[in-house]
C-alpha positions as CSV (number, residue, x, y, z in Angstrom):
1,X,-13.6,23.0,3.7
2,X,-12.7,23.9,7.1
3,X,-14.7,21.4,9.0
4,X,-12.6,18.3,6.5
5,X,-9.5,19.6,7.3
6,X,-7.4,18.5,10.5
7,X,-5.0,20.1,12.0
8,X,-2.5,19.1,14.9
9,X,-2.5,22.7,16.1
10,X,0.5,25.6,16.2
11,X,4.2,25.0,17.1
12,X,7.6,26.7,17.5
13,X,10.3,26.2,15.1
14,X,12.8,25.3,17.8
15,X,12.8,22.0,18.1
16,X,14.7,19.9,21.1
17,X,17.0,17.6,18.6
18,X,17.4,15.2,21.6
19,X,14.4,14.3,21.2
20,X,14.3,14.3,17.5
21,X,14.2,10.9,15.2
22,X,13.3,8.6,18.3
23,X,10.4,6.7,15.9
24,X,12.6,7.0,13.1
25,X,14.6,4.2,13.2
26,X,14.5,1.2,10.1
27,X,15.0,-1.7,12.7
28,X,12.2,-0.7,14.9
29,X,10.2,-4.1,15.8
30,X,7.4,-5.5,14.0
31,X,5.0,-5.6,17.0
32,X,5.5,-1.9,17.9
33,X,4.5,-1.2,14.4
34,X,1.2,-3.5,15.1
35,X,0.6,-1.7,18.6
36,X,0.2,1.4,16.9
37,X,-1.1,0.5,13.2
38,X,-2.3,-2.7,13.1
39,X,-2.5,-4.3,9.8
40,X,-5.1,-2.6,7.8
41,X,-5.7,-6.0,6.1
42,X,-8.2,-8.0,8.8
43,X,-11.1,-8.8,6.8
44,X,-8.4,-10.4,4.3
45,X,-6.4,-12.1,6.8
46,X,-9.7,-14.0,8.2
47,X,-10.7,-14.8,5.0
48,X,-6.9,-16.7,4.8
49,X,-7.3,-18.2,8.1
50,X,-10.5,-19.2,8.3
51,X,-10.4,-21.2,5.0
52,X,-6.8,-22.8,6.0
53,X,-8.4,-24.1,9.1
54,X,-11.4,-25.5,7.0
55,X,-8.4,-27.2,5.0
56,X,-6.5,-28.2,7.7
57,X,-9.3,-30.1,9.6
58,X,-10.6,-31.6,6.1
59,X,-7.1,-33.1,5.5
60,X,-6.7,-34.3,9.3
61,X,-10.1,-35.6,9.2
62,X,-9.1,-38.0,6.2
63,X,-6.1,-38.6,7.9
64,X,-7.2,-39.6,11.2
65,X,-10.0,-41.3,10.1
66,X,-8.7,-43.2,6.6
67,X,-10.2,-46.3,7.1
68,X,-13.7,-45.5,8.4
69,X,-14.0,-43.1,5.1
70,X,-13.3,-45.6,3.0
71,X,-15.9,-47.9,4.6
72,X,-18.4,-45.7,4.0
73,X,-17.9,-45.0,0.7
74,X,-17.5,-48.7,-0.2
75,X,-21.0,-49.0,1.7
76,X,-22.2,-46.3,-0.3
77,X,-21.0,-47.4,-3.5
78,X,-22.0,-51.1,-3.4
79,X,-25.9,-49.6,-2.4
80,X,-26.2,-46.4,-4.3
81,X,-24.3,-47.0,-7.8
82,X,-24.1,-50.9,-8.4
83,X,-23.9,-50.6,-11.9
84,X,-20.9,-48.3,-11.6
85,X,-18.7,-49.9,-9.8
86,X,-15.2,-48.2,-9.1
87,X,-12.1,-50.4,-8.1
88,X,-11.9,-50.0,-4.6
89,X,-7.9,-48.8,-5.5
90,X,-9.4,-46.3,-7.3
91,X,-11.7,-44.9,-4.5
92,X,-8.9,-45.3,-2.0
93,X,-6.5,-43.3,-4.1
94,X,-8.8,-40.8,-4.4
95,X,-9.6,-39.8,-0.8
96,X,-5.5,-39.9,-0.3
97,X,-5.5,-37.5,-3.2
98,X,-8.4,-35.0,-1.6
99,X,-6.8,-35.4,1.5
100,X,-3.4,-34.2,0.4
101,X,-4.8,-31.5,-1.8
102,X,-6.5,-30.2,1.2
103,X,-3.3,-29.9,2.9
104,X,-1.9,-28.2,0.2
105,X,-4.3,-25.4,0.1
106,X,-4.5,-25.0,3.9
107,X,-0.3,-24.5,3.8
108,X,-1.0,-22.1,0.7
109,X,-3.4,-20.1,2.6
110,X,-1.2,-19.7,5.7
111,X,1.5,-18.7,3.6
112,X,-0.4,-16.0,2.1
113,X,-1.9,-14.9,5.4
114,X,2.0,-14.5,6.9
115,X,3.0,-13.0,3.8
116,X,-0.3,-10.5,4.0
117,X,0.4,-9.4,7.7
118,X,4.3,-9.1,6.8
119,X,3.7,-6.6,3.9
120,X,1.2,-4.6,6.0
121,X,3.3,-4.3,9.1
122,X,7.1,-4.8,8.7
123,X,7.3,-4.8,4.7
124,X,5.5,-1.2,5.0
125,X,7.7,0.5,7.2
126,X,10.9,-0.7,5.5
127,X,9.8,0.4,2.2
128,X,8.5,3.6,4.3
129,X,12.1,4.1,5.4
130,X,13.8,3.3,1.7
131,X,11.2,6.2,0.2
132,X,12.6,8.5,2.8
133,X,16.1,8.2,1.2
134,X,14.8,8.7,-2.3
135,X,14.5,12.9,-1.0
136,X,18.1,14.1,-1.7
137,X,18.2,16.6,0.9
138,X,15.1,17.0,3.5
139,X,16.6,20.0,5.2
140,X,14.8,22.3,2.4
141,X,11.8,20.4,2.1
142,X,9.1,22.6,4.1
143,X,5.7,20.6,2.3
144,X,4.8,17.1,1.6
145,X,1.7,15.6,0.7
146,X,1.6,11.6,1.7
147,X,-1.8,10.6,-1.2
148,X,-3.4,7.6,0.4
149,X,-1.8,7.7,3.6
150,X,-3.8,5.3,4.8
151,X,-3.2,4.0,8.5
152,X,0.1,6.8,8.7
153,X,2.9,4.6,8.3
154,X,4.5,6.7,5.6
155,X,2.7,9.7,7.1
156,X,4.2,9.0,10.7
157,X,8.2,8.3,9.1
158,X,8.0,11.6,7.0
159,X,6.7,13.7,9.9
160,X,9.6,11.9,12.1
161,X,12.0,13.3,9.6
162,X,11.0,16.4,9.5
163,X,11.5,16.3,13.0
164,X,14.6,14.8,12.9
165,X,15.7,17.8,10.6
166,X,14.9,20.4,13.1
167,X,12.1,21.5,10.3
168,X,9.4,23.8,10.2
169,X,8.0,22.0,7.6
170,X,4.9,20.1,7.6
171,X,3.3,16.8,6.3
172,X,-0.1,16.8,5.0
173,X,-1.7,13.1,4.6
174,X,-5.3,12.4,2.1
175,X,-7.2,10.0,3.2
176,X,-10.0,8.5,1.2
177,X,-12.4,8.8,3.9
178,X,-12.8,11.9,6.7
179,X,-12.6,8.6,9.2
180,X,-9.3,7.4,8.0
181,X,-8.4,10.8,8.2
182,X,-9.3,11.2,11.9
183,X,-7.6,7.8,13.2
184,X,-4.4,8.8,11.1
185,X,-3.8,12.2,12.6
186,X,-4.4,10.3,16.1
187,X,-1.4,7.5,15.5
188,X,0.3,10.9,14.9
189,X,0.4,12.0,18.0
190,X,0.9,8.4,19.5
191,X,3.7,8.4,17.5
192,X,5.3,11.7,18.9
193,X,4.7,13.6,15.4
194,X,1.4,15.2,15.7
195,X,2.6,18.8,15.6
196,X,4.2,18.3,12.4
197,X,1.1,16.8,10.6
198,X,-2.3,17.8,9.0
199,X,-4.5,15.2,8.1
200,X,-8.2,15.6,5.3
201,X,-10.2,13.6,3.2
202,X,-10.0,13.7,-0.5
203,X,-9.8,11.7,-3.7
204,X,-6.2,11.0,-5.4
205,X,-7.5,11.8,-9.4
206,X,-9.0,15.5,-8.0
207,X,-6.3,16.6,-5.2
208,X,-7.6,19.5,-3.5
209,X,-4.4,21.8,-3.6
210,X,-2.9,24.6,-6.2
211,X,-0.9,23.4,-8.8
212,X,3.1,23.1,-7.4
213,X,2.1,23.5,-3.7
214,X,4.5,21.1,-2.3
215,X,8.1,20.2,-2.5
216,X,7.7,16.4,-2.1
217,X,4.5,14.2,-2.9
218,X,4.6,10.3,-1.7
219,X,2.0,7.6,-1.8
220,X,2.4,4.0,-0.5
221,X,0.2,1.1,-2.5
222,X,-2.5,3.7,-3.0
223,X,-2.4,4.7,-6.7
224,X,-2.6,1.0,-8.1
225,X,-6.5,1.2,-6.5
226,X,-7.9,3.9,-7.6
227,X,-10.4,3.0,-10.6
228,X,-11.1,-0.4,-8.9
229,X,-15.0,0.9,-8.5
230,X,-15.1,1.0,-12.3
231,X,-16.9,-1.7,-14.2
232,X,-17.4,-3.4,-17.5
233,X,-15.9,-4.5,-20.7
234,X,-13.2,-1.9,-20.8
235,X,-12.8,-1.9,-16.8
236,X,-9.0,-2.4,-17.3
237,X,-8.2,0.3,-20.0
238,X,-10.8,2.9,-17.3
239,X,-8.6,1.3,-14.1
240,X,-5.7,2.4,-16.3
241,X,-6.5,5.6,-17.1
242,X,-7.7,6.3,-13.4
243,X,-4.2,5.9,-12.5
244,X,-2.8,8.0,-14.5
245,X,-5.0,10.8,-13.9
246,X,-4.0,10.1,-10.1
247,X,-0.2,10.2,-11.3
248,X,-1.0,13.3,-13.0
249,X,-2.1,15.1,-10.0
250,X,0.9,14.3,-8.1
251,X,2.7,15.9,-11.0
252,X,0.3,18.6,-10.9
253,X,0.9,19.9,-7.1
254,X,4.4,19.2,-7.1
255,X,6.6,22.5,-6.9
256,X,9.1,22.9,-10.1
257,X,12.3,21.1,-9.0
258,X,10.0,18.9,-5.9
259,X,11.0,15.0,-6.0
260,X,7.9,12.8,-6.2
261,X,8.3,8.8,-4.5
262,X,5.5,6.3,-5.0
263,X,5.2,2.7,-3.8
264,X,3.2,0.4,-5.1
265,X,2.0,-2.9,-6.7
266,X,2.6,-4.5,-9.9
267,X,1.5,-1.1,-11.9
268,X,5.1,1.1,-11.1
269,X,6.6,0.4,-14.9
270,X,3.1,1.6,-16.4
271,X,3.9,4.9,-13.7
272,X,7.5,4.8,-14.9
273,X,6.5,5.0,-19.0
274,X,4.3,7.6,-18.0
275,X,6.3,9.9,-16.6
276,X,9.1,9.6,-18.9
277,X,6.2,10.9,-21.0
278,X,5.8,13.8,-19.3
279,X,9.2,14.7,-19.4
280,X,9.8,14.4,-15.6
281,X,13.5,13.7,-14.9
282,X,15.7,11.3,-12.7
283,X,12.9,9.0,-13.3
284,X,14.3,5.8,-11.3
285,X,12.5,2.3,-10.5
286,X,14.1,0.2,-7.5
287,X,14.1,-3.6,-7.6
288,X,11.4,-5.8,-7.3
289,X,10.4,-6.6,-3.5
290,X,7.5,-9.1,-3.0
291,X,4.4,-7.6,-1.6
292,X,0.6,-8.8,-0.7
293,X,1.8,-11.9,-2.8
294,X,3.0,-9.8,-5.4
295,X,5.5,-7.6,-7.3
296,X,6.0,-3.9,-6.0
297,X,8.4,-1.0,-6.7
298,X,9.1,2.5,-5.8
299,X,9.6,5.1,-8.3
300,X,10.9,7.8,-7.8
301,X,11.1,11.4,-10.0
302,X,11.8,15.0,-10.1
303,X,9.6,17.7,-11.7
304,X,11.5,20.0,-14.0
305,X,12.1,23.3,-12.4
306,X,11.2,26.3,-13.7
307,X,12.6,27.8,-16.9
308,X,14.6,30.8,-15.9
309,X,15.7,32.4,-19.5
310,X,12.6,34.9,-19.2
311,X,10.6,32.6,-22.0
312,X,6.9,33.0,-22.0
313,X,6.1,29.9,-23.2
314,X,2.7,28.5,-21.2
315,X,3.1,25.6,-18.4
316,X,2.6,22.4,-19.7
317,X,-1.0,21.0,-19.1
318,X,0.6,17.8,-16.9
319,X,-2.6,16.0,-17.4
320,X,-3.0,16.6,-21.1
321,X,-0.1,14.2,-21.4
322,X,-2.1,11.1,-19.5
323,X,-4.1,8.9,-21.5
């Protein structure tokens, strides 16, 4: 396990507070975030783009050349399809109509594309910032586990708090792939955070920590993809369940009284039901904010702490309670 786990190496627990909090900051600018991140999202962003343009040049091409189109096709018509002769009206209509729909779709597309690199960059670090003030008090918080931490925005503004706090604490980020993992733990230190942060692969639905290791657990639009590999008929109802063995794990390796914050798309009342079912309190869902061209929400929650009347009754099983 050694060689997936790593580390940003040993510190003091003095820390120089004028230095503390510098990368913290909500109003930081978008294209520092994309220095240091990027978007995460290129393949989908070319997809966006490269299909606007084809768009775009389909609707100037009709444009700018009208007349000559119709020509042809008048040509075309009279030789090919005598018999089926369309009102020239008709024919002209409908290459205005192509042309305008391929306008349409090319304005679509760049819409998406703007609303794609937004969400990735500047959406994520404001919704980054709004999770950090979901943790009543960080002073006491000393472990956090970040599940899916992805390119490190979340990671990178939890370890600046801690920093900010004059903490000993330390922020441990699971990456789906030992690569991810790697290029995570180096925005760290880019970022001026790398002592306070530990960086491993792993898989959200098996975390690879003890049951109520860590005083805060966050994941940004991680949970809501987990399961995607499954397949077939009931591919939904599996995607579904896959999340809420994920959700249970966060339950799982959250200390009694630790505060649990996830962001993420579309499925946040599905997490919300769920861990009302578990009996988690201060379950709270923020409004909606538009994301990747959809609906998101954070959740927040707190695990019950532990009974203190001296009862022996067993723990609960958390995931027993996920279906």
């Amino acid at each position: 396990m050694a060689d997936r786990v790593f580390r940003s190496g040993r510190r003091r627990c003095s820390i120089d507070h004028s230095l503390a909090g510098k990368s913290c900051g909500g109003g930081r600018d978008w294209r520092q975030i994309y220095a240091v991140y990027g978007t995460g999202e290129g393949q989908t962003l070319a997809f966006l783009l490269v299909h606007a343009a084809l768009f775009a040049a389909l609707s100037l091409s009709l444009l700018l050349y009208f007349s000559a189109v119709l020509e042809g096709l008048e040509g075309a018509r009279a030789r090919l399809v005598p018999a089926l002769l369309v009102p020239f009206p008709v024919v002209r209509f409908l290459v205005g109509f192509v042309g305008s729909v391929a306008a349409f779709f090319s304005v679509c597309l760049l819409f998406a594309a703007g609303n794609v690199l937004y969400s990735s960059v500047a959406l994520h670090w404001e919704m980054a910032q709004r999770m950090l003030q979901a943790v009543p008090d960080w002073s006491t918080v000393r472990s956090v586990l970040d599940v899916g931490c992805g390119r490190g925005i979340l990671l990178n503004a939890v370890a600046a708090r801690l920093k900010k706090e004059g903490s000993c604490g330390r922020v441990v980020g699971l990456a789906l792939r030992r690569e991810a993992a790697v290029a995570a733990l180096r925005r760290a230190w880019a970022e001026g955070v790398g002592e306070y942060v530990t960086c491993r692969d792993g898989d959200a639905r098996r975390l690879p920590f003890a049951d109520g290791y860590f005083d805060v657990v966050v994941s940004a639009v991680h949970l809501s993809a987990v399961g995607r590999e499954r397949r077939g008929s009931s591919s939904a109802s599996a995607a579904a369940a896959e999340r809420g063995r994920g959700l249970g794990e966060v339950v799982r390796v959250l200390k009694p009284g630790g505060v649990g914050v996830v962001w993420d798309l579309v499925c946040v009342p599905e997490y919300a039901q769920r861990l009302r079912e578990m009996r988690m309190e201060d379950v709270r869902v923020s409004e909606r904010v538009t994301a990747y061209m959809v609906s998101s929400h954070i959740v927040s929650f707190r695990k019950p702490a532990a009974a203190t009347d001296g009862a022996t009754t067993a723990p609960p099983d958390w995931r027993a309670n996920i279906g």
